[in-house]
PAPAPA-818349 format. One record per residue (C-alpha): residue in one letter; x, y, z negated. Coordinates in steps of 0.001 Angstrom, whole numbers, plus 524288, in hexadecimal, padded with zeros to 5 digits. Each point is the difference from the previous one (the first is absolute). Layout:
BEGIN
pt rest->A u->X v->Y w->Z
...
! end
This chain:
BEGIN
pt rest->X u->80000 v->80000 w->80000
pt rest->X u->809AE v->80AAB w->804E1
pt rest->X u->7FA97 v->80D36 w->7FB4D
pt rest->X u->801C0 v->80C70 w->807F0
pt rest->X u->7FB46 v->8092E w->7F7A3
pt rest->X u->7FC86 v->801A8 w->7F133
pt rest->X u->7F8CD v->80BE0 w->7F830
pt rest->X u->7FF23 v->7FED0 w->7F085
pt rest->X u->7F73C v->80815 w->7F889
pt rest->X u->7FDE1 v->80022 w->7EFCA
pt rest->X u->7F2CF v->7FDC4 w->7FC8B
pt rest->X u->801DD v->805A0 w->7F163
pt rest->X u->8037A v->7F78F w->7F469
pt rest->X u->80DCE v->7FDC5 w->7FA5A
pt rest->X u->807BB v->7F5F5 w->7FE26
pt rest->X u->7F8EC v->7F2A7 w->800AE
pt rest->X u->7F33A v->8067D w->80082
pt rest->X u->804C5 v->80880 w->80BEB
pt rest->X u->7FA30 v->7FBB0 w->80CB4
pt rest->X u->804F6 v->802E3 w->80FE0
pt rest->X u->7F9E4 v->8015A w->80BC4
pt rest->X u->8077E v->7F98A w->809FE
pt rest->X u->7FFE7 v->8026B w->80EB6
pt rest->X u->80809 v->7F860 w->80862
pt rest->X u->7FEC3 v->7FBBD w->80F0D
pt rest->X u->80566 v->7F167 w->805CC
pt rest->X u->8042E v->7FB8E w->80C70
pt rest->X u->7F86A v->7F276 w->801EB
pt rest->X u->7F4E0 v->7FA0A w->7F8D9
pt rest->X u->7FEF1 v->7FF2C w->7F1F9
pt rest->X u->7FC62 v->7F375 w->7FAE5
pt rest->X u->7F70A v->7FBA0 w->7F529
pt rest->X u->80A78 v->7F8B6 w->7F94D
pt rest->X u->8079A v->80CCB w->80013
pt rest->X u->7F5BA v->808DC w->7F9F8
pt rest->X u->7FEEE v->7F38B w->7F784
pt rest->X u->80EB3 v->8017A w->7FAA4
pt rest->X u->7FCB3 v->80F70 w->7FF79
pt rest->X u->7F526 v->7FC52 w->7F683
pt rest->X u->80A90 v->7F74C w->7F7C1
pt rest->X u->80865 v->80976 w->7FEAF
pt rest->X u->7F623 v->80967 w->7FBAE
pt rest->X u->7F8D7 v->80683 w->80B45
pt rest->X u->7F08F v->8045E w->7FD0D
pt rest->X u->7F904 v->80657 w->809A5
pt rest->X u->80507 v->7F9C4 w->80D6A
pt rest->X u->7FA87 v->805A6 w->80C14
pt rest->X u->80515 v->7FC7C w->80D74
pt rest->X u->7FC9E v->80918 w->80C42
pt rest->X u->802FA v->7FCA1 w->80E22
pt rest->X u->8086A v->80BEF w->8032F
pt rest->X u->7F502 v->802C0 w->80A91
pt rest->X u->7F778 v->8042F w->7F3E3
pt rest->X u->80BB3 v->8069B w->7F859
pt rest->X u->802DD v->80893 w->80A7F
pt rest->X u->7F11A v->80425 w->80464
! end
């Protein structure tokens, strides 16, 4: 999942309470069992967009 470009935002909070927003566009598909690891490793939230719909 090469990435081309990221954007990370603070969504308030500190510390382990503090949140981001995270922004990021891939070259390729993104699999389940990718969003899956994202999800292990902590990831809420997950939304995929085909960069059609990211860019309209």
């Amino acid at each position: 999942m090469p990435v081309r470009s990221s954007s990370c935002l603070s969504q308030g909070g500190t510390g382990a309470n503090g949140a981001l927003s995270l922004q990021t566009m891939c070259e390729g598909a993104v699999s389940w069992q990718q969003l899956e690891e994202l999800e292990r490793a902590g990831a809420r939230g997950l939304m995929v967009l085909g960069v059609e719909r990211s860019l309209a």
